[in-house]
Residue frames as qw, qx, qy, qz and C-alpha x, y, z in Angstrom:
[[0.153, 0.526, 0.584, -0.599, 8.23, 0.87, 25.73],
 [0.235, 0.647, 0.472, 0.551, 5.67, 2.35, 23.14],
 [0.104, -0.661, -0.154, 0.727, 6.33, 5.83, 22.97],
 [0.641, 0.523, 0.457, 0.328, 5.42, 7.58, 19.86],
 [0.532, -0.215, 0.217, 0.790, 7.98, 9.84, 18.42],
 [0.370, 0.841, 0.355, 0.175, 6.74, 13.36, 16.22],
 [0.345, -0.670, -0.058, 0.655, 9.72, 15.15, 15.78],
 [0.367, 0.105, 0.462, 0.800, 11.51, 17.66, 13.63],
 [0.368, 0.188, 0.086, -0.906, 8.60, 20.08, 11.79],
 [0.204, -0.310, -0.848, -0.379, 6.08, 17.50, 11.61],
 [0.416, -0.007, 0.073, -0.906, 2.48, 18.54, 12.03],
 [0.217, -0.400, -0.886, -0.089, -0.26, 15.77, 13.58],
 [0.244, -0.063, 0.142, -0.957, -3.75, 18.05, 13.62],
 [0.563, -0.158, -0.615, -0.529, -7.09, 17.31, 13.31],
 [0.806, -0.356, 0.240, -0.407, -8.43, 14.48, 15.13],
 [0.788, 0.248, -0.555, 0.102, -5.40, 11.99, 13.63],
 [0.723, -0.625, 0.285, -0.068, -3.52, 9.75, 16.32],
 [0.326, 0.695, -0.625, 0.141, -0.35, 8.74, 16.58],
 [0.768, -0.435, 0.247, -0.401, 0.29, 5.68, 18.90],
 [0.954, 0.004, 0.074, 0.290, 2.79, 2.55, 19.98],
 [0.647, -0.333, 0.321, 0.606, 6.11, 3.35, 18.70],
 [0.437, 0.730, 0.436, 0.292, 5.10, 5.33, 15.56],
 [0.368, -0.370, 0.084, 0.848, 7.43, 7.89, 14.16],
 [0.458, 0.714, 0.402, 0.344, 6.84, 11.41, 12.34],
 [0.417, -0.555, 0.199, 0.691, 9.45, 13.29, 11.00],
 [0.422, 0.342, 0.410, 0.733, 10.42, 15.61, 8.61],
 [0.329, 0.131, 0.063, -0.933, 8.06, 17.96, 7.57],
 [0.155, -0.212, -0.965, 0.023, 5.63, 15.16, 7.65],
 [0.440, 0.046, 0.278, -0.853, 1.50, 16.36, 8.24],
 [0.161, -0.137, -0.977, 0.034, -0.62, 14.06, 9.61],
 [0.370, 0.111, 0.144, -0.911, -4.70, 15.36, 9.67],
 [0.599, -0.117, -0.330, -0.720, -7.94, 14.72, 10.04],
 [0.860, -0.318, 0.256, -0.306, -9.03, 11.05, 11.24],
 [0.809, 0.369, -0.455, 0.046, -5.67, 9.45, 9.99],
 [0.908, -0.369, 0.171, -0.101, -4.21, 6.54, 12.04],
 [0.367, 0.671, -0.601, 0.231, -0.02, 6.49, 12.54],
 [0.794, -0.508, 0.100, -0.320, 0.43, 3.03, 14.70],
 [0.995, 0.027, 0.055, 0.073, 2.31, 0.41, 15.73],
 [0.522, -0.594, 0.183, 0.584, 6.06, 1.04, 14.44],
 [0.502, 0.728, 0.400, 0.239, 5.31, 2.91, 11.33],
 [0.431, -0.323, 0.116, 0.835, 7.08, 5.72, 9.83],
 [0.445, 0.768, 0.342, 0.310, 5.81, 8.56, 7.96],
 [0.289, -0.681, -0.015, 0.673, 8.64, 11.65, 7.06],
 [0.136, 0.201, 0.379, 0.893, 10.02, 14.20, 4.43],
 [0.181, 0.016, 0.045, -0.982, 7.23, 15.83, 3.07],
 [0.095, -0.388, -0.912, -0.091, 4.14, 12.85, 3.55],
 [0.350, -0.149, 0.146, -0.913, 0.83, 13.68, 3.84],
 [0.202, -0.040, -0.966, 0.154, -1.37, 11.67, 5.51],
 [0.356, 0.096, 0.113, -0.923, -4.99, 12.49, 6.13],
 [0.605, -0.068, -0.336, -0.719, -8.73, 11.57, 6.05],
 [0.855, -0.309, 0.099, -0.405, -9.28, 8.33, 7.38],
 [0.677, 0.529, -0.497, 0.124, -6.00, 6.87, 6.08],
 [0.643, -0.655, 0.396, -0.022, -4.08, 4.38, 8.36],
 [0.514, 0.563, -0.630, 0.147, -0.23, 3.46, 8.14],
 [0.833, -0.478, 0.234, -0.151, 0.36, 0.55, 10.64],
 [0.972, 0.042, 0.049, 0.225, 3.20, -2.67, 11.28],
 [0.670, -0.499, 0.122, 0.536, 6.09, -1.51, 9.98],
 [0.568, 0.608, 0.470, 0.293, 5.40, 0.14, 7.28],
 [0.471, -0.474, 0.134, 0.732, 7.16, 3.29, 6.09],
 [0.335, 0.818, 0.365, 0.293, 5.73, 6.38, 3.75],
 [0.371, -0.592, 0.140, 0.701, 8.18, 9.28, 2.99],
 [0.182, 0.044, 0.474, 0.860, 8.99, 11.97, 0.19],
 [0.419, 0.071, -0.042, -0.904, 6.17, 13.96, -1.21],
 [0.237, -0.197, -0.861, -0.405, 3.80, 11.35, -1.10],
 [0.451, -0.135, 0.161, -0.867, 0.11, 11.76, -0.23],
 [0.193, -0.186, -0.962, -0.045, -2.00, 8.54, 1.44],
 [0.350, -0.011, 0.258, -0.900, -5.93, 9.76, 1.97],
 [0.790, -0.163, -0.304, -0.506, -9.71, 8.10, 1.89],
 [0.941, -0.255, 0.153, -0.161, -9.35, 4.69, 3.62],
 [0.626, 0.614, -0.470, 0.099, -6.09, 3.90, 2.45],
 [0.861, -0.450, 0.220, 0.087, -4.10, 1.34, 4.54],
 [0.475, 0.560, -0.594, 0.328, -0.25, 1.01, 4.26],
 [0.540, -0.624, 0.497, -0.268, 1.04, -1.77, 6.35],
 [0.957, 0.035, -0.034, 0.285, 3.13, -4.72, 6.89],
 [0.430, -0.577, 0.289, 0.631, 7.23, -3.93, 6.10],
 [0.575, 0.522, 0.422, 0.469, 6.27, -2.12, 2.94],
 [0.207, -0.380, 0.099, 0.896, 7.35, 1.32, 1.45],
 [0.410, 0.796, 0.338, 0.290, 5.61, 4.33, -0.19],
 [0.304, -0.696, 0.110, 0.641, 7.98, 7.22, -1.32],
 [0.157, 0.098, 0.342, 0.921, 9.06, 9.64, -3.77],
 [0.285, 0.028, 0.012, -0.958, 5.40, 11.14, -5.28],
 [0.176, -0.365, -0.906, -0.122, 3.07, 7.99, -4.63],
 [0.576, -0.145, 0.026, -0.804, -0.76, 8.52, -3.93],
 [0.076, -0.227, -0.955, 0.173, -2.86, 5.81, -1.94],
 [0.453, 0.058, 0.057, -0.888, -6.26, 6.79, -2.16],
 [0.697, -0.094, -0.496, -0.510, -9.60, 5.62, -1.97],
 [0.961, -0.164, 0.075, -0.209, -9.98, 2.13, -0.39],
 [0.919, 0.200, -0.337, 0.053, -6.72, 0.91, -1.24],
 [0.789, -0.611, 0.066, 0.007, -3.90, -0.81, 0.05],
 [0.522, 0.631, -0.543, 0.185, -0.43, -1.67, -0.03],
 [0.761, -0.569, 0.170, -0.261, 0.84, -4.66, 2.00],
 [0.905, 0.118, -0.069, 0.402, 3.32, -7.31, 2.93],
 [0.597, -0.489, 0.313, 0.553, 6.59, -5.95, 1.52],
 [0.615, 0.576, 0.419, 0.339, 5.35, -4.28, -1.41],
 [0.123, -0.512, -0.059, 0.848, 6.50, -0.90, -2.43],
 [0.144, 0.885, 0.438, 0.062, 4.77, 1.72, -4.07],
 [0.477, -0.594, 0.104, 0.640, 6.89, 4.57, -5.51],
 [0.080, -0.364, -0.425, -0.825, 7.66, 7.72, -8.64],
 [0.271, 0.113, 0.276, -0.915, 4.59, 8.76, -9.17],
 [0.092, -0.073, -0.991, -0.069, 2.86, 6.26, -8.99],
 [0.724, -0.111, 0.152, -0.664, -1.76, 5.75, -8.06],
 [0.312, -0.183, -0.920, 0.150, -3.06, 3.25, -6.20],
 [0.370, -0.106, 0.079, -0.920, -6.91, 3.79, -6.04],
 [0.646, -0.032, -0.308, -0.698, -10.09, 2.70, -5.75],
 [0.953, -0.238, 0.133, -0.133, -9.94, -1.14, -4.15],
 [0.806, 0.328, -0.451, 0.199, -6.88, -2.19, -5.84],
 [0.743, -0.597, 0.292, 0.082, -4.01, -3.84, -3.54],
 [0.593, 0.545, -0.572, 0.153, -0.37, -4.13, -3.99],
 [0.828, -0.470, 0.203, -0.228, 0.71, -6.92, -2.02],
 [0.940, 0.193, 0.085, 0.269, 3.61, -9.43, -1.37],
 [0.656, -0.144, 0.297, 0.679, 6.72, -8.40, -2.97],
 [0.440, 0.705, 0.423, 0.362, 5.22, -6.46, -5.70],
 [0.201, -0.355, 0.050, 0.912, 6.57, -2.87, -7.10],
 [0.323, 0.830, 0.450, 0.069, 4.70, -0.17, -8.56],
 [0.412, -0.538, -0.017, 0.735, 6.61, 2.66, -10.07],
 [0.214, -0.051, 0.365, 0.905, 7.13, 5.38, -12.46],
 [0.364, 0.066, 0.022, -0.929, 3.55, 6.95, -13.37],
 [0.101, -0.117, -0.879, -0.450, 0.89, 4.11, -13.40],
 [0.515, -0.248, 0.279, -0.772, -2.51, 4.11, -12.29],
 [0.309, -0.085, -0.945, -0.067, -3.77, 0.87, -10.67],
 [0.319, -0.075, 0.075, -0.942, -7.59, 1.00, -9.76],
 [0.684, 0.018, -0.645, -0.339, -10.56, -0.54, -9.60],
 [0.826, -0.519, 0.173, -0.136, -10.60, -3.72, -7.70],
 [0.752, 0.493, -0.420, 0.124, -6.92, -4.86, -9.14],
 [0.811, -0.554, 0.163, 0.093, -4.52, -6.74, -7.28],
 [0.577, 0.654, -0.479, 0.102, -0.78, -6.73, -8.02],
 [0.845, -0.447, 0.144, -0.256, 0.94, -9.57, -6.05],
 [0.956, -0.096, 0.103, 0.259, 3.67, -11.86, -5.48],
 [0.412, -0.354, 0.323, 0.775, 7.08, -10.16, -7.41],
 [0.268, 0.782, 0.321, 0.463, 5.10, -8.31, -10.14],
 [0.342, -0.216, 0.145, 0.903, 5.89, -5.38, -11.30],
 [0.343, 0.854, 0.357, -0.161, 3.63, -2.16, -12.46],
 [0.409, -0.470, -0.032, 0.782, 5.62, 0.47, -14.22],
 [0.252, 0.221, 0.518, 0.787, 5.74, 3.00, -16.81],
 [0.352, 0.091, 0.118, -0.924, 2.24, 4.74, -17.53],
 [0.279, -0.229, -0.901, -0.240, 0.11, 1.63, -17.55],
 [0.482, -0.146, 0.232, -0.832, -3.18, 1.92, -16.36],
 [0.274, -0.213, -0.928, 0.132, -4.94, -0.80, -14.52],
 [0.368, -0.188, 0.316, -0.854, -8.79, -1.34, -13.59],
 [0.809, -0.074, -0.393, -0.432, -11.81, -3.61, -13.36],
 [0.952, -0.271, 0.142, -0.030, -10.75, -6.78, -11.62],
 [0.516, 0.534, -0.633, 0.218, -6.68, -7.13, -13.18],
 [0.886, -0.415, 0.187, 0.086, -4.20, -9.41, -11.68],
 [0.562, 0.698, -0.434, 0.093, -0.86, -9.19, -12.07],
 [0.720, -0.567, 0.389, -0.097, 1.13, -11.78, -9.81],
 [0.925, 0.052, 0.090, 0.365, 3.79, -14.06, -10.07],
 [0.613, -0.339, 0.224, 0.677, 6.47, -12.28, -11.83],
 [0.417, 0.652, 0.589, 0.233, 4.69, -10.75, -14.32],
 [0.030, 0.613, -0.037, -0.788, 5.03, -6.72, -15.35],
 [0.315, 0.788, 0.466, 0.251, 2.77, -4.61, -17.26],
 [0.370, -0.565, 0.034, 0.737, 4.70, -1.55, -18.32],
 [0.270, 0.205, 0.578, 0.742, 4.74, 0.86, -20.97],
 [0.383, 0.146, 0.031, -0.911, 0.98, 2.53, -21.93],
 [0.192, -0.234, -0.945, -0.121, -0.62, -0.55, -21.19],
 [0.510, -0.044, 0.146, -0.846, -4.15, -0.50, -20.28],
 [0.230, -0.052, -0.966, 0.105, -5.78, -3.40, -18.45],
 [0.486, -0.106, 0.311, -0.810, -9.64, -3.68, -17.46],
 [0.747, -0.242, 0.090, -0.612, -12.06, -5.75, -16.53],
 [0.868, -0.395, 0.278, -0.119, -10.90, -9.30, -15.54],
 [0.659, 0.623, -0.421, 0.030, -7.54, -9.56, -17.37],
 [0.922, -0.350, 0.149, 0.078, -4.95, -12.01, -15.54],
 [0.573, 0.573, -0.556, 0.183, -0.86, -11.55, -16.77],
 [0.889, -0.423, 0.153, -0.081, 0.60, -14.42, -14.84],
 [0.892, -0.134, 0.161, 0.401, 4.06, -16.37, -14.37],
 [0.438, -0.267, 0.297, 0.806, 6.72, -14.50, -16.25],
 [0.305, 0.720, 0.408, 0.472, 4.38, -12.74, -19.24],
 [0.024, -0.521, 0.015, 0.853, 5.09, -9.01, -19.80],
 [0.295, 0.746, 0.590, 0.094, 2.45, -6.90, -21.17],
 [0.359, -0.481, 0.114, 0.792, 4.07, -3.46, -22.53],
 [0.213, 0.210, 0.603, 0.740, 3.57, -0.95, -25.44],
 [0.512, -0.014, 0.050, -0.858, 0.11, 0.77, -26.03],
 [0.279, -0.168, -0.895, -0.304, -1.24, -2.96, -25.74],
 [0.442, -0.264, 0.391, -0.763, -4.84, -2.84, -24.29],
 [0.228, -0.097, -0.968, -0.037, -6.48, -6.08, -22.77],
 [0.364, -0.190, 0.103, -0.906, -10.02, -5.66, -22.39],
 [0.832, -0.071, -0.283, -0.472, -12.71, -8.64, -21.07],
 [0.884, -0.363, 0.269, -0.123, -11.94, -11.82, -19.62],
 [0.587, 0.698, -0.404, 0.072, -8.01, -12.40, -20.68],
 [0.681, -0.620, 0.349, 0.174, -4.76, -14.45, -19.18],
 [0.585, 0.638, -0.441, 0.236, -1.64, -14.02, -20.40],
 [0.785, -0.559, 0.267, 0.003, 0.86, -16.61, -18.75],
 [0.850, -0.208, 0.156, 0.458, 4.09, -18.39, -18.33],
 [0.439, -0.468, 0.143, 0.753, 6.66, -16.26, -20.74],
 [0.401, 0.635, 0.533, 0.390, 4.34, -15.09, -23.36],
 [0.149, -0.333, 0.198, 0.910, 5.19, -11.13, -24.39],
 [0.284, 0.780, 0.489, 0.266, 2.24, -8.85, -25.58],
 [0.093, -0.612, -0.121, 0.776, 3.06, -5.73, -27.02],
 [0.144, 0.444, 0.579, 0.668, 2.51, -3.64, -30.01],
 [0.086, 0.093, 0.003, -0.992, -0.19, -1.15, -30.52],
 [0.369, -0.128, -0.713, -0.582, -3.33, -3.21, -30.63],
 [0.669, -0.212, 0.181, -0.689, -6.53, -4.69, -28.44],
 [0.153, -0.211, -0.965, 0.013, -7.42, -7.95, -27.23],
 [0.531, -0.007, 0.285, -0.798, -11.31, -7.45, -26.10],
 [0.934, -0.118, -0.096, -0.325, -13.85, -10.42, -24.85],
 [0.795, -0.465, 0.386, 0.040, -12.62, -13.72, -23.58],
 [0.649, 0.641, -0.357, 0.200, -8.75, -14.77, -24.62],
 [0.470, -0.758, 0.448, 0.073, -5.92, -16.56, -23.40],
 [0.317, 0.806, -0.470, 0.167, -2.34, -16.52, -24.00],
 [0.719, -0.637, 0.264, -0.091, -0.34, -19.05, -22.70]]
């Protein structure tokens, strides 16, 4: 039967709903117009708020904070000190985790991991078994899919592509219409800017 669960010292105020089979535990606070459905988890010390909805099976825990429109759903995970904000998402079976951002439009989706301090923004997509990690900063339109990971103090905007097995790492920054693919390896301390590809 759908019964939703709120135990322990969690706190659901506001106008937020809880519903279906949805669990919240910990010290878990759920506020405003956010949306806990389906057979979702949110515990420890989540915060969950504004219009934000965690649906499917999805599961947000540790000090993390999902707010604006943010959607977490499928059988993915956000935990430790992630942030979902804005508009974005996080789906599939991705996970999202550290202390990680995920703003503005962007979507982690698939398989994909984000972790340790990046910011991914914008309208960026990270997808399939990529990988974000380090303090890279993603915005504009990026793609990072296949297998691909941008890590380090990269810094990706407007319509860059790292595809198939490439890793982008270092202070490299890729500005303009770029694709790095199959097992190509930018790093260093330099710029790509305008249209370029790497393959």
């Amino acid at each position: 039967s759908d019964i939703a669960k709120i135990t322990d010292s969690a706190i659901v105020r506001g106008h937020a709903i809880v519903r279906d089979s949805a669990v919240i535990a910990g010290c878990a606070d759920i506020n405003e117009e956010a949306e806990i459905s389906e057979n979702a988890y949110v515990g420890g010390k989540a915060r969950v708020f504004d219009e934000a909805k965690i649906s499917g099976k999805a599961a947000v825990f540790g000090e993390t904070c999902i707010m604006g429109y943010a959607k977490v759903a499928g059988i993915s995970k956000v935990y430790e000190k992630a942030s979902i904000m804005g508009h974005a998402a996080v789906l599939g079976a991705a996970q999202v985790y550290g202390e990680s951002c995920v703003t503005d439009y962007a979507v982690v989706a698939n398989m994909a991991k984000v972790f340790g301090k990046p910011v991914v923004g914008g309208h960026s997509q990270i997808l399939n078994r990529a990988q974000v990690s380090g303090e890279a900063n993603l915005y504009g339109y990026s793609l990072v899919g296949d297998n691909a990971h941008v890590y380090g103090k990269a810094f990706l905007d407007k319509e860059v592509k790292v595809l198939g097995n490439a890793q982008v790492y270092d202070k490299t920054q890729l500005l303009g219409k770029i694709t790095i693919s199959d097992n190509v390896r930018v790093h260093g301390d330099f710029s790509f800017i305008g249209n370029v590809e790497i393959l």
